[in-house]
C-alpha positions in Angstrom: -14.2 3.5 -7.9 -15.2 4.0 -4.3 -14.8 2.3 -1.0 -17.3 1.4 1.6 -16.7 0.0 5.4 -17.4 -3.5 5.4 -20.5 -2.4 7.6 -21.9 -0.7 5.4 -21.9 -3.4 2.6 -23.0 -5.8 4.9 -26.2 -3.6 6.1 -26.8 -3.3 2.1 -26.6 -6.9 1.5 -28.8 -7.8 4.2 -31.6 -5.2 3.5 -31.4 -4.0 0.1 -31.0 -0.5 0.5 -28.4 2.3 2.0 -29.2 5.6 3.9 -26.7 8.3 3.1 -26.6 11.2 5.2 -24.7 13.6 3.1 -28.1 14.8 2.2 -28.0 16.1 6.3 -24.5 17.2 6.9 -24.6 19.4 3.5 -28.0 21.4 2.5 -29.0 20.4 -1.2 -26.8 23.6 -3.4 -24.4 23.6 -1.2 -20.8 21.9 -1.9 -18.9 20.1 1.1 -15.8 21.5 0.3 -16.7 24.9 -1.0 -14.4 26.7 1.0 -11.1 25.1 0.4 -10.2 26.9 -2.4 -8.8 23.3 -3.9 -5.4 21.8 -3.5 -3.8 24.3 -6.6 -5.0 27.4 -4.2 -4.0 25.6 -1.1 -0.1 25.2 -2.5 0.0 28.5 -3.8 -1.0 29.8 0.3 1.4 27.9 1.3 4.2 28.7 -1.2 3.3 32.2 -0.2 3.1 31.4 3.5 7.2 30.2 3.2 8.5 33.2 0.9 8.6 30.9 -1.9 6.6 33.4 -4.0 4.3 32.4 -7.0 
């Protein structure tokens, strides 16, 4: 399931189609959040970060 601004459906409805610019913002290969390291890696920092070890 996903969500879309209201809009956004309402431009679709009206002509049929829907321009994503994803395609833009991140080259074709690429990931948009390839350098987050995910939310596991991300608690682990910040387990580290406090002294909580792990």
């Amino acid at each position: 399931m996903f969500f879309v601004s209201e809009e956004f459906l309402r431009k679709y409805q009206e002509e049929g189609e829907a321009v994503q610019t994803i395609d833009k913002a991140v080259p074709v290969g690429r990931e948009l959040f390839e350098d987050t390291g995910g939310k596991k890696e991300h608690n682990l920092k910040k387990r580290r970060e406090a002294g909580g070890g792990a």
